[in-house]
C-alpha positions in Angstrom: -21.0 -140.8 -31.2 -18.6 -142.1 -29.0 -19.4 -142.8 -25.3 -16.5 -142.8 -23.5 -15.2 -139.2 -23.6 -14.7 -137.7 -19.8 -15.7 -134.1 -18.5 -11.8 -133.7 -18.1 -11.3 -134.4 -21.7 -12.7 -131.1 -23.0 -11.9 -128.5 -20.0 -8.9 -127.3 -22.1 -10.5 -126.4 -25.3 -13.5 -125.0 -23.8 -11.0 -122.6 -22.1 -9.1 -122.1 -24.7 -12.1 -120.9 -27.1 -13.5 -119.0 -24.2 -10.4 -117.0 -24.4 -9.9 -116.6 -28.0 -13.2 -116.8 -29.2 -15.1 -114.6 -26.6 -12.2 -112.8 -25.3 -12.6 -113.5 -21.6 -10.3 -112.2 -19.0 -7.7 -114.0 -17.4 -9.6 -114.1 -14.2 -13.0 -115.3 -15.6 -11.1 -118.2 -17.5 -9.8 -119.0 -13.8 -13.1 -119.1 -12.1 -14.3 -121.6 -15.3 -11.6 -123.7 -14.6 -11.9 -123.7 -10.4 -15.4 -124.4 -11.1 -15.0 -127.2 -13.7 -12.8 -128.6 -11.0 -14.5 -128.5 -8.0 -17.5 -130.3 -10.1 -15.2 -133.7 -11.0 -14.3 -133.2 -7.4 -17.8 -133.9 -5.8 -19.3 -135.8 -8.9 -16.3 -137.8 -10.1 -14.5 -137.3 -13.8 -17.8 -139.2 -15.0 -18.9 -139.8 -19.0 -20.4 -136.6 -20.2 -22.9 -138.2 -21.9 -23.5 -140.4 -18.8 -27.2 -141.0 -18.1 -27.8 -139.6 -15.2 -25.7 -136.1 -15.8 -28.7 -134.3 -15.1 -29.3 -136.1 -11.4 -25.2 -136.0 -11.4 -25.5 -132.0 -11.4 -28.1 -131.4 -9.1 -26.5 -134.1 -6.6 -23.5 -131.4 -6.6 -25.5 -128.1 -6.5 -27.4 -130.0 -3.7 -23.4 -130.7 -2.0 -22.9 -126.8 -2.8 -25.8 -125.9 -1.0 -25.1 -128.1 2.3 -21.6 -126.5 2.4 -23.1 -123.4 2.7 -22.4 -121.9 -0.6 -24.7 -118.5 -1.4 -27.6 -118.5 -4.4 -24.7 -115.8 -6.3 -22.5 -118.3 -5.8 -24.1 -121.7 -6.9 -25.3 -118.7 -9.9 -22.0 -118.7 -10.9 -21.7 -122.0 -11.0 -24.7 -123.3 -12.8 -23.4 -120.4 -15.3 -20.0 -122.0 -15.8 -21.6 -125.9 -16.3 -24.2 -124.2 -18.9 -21.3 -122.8 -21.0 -19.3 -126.0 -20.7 -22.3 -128.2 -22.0 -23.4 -126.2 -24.1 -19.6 -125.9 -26.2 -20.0 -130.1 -25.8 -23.2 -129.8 -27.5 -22.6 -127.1 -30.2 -18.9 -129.1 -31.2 -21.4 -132.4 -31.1 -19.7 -134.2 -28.5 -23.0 -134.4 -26.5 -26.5 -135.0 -28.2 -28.8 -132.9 -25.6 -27.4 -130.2 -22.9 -28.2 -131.6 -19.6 -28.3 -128.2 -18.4 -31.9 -127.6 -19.9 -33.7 -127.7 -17.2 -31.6 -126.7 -14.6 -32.6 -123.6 -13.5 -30.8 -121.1 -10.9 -31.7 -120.1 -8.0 -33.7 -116.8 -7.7 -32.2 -114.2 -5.4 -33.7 -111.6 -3.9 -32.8 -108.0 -4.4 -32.0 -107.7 -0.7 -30.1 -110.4 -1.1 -27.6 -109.5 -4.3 -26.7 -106.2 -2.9 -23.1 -106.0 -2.2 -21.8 -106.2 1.2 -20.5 -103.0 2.7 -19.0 -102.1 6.4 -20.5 -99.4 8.7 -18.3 -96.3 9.5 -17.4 -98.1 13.3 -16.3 -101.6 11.5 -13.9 -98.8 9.2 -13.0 -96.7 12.5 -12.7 -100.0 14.2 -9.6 -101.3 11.4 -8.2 -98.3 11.6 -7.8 -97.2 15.1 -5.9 -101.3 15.2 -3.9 -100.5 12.4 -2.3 -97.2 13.5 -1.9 -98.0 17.4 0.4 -100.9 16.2 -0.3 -102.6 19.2 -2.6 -105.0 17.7 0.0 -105.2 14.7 3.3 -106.3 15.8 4.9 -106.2 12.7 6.7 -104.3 10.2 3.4 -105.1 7.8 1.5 -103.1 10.1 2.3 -99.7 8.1 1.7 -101.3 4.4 -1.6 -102.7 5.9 -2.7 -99.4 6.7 -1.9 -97.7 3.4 -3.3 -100.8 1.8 -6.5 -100.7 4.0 -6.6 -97.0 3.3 -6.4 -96.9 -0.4 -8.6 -99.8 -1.2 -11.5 -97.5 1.0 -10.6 -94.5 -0.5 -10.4 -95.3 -4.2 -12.9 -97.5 -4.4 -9.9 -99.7 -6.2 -10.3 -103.3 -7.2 -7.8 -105.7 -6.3 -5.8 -106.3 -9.6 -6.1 -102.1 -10.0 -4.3 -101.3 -6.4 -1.6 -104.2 -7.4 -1.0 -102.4 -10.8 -0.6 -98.8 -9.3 3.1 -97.4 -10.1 4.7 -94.1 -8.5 3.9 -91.8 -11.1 0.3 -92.8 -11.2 0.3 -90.6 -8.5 -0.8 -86.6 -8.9 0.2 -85.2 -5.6 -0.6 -81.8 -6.6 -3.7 -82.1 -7.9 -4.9 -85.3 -5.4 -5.7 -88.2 -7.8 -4.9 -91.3 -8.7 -4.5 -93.0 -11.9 -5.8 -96.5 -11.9 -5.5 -99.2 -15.2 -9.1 -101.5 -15.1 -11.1 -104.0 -17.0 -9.7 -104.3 -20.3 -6.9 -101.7 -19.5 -9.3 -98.9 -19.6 -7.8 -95.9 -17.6 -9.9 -93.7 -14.8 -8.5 -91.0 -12.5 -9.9 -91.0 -9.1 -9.9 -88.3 -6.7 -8.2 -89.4 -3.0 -8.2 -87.2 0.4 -5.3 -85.4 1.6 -4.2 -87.9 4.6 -3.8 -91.0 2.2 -2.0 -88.8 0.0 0.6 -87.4 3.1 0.6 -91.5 3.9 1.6 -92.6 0.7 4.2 -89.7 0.2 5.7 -90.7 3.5 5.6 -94.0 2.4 7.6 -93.5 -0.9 10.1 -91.7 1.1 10.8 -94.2 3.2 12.4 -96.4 0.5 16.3 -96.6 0.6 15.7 -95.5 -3.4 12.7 -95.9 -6.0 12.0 -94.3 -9.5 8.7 -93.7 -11.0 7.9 -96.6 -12.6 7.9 -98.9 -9.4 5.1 -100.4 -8.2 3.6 -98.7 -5.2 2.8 -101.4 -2.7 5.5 -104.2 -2.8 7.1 -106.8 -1.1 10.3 -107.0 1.3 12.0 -107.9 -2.4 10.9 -104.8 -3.8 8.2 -107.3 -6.2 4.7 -106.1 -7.3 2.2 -107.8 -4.7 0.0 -110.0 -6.1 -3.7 -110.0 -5.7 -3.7 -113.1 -3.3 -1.5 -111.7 -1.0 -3.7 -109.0 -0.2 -6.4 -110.9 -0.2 -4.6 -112.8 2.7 -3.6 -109.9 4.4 -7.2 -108.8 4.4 -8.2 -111.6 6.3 -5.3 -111.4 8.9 -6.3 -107.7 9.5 -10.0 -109.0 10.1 -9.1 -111.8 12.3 -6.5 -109.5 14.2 -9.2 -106.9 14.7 -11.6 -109.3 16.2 -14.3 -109.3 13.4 -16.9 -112.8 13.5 -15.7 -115.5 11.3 -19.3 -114.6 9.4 -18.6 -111.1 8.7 -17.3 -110.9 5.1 -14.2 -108.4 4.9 -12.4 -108.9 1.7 -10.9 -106.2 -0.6 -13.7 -106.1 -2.9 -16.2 -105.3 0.4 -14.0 -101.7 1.0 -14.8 -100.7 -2.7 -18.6 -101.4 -1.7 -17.8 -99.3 1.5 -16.5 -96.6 -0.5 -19.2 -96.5 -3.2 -22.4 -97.2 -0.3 -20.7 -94.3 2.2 -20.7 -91.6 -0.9 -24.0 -92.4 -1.9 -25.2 -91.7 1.4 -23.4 -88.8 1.8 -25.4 -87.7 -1.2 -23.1 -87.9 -4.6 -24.9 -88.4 -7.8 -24.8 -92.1 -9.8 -23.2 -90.8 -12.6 -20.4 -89.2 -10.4 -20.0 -92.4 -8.7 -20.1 -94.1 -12.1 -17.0 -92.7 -13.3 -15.1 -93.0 -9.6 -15.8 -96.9 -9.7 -15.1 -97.4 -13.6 -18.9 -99.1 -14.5 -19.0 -98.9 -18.5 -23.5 -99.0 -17.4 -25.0 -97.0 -15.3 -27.0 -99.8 -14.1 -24.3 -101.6 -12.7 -23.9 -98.5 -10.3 -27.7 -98.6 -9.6 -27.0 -101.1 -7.2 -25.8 -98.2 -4.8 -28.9 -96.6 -5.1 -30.6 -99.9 -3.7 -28.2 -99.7 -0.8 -29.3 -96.7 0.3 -33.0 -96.1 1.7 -31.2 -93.2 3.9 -30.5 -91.0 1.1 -33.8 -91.9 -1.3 -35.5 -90.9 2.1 -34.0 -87.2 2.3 -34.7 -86.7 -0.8 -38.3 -88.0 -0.8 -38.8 -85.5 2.5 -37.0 -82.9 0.3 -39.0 -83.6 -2.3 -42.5 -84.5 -2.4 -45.7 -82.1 -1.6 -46.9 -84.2 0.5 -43.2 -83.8 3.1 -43.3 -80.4 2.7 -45.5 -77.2 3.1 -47.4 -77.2 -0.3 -50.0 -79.7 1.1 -49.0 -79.8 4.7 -52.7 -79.3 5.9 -54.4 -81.9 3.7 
């Protein structure tokens, strides 16, 4: 076996057969590669048969942790170096997986539950959005249909960049998102983001159905990125802690954690925020003690008059 082959050398066709062979989203093959890459940057483009991989790894999981990296994060990326070895091993480029051993780190449930913002952090964005005092710029309004949608529909990133003008059902208040693997879902949306985004369409100079709804000066489809940037100029602008995570992703949580508090059922909330399982959804459940606590008062003999002497 040769013994001069470099981690770099085999980063391509371990993407590649991710993609064809296992059919893995654009998005996922990205995080492999970032992954991969921020790897050779800490530990060097070493031999992957190199002797001390295994002390190699943990050096850079140990550089991970100093940085301040979270267990679902370093997760992710034990995940990614256990795949790669593991296609080095099963194509016999590497005798033994130095990943073996390496185990992840356990995380708590407490800790795994998504993040979500309380009702003041949403009031909070929203009364700075709409004085535009805070704002002073014409972003301010897309900003606040942006900010709006992604809390309302529960929307993931790459689904609010894909939605078009006739996605929208004005009449009978829902929106028609594409998702994972272009499955389609209609979600419901209040009336006031509906008036916002009506107003919003008619403020174009012209449009037809088929356009994108949120767009650039250019009139081009925004990209994820960029709203992922403008995220984090509407939570620096509004004064949030450099700590507190505000992404797109975290109003989605929002969405999902507020409903389940206000009492709607899993598998209602299943179908609003497009989980194939319903266990994926569970997660909501988790979030909310509030809720499980009504329910247990509501409930149970011993909350109510059946056994209220005992």
């Amino acid at each position: 076996m040769e013994n001069d082959y470099k981690i770099s050398d085999f980063i391509q066709d371990f993407l590649i057969a991710k993609e064809v062979e296992e059919g893995c989203q654009p998005s996922t093959i990205r995080a492999y590669r970032y992954d991969l890459e921020k790897f050779m940057k800490i530990i060097g483009d070493i031999e992957i048969d190199h002797k001390l991989m295994r002390q190699k790894i943990r050096l850079f999981l140990k550089a991970l942790k100093d940085k301040g990296y979270t267990k679902k994060s370093i997760s992710r990326k034990i995940a990614c170096l256990r795949s790669y070895f593991k296609f080095l091993t099963l194509n016999e480029f590497l005798s033994k997986n130095p990943m073996n051993k390496i185990r992840s780190p356990k995380i708590r449930a407490e800790e795994s539950l998504p993040k979500f913002l309380d009702l003041k952090d949403i009031q909070k964005i929203f009364m700075n959005l709409k004085e535009r005092t805070t704002f002073n710029s014409k972003k301010s309004k897309r900003y606040y249909l942006m900010v709006r949608l992604l809390y309302s529909t529960m929307a993931r990133v790459s689904e609010l960049c894909n939605i078009r003008i006739r996605d929208i059902n004005f009449e009978k208040g829902y929106i028609r998102l594409r998702g994972k693997g272009n499955k389609e879902r209609i979600v419901p949306v209040d009336e006031k983001t509906l008036s916002l985004i009506e107003e919003h369409i008619k403020n174009k100079i012209k449009y037809n159905s088929d356009d994108y709804l949120l767009v650039n000066t250019r009139n081009e489809q925004l990209s994820p990125r960029v709203i992922q940037n403008d995220i984090q100029i509407i939570k620096e602008k509004c004064g949030f802690a450099e700590s507190k995570v505000i992404t797109p992703h975290v109003f989605r949580h929002t969405g999902a954690t507020h409903l389940r508090r206000s009492g709607m059922d899993i598998s209602e909330l299943q179908d609003i925020l497009g989980h194939s399982s319903p266990n994926t959804t569970r997660i909501y459940a988790k979030n909310d003690i509030t809720t499980l606590k009504q329910s247990y008062t509501k409930m149970h003999p011993l909350s109510n008059s059946e056994l209220e002497d005992l």
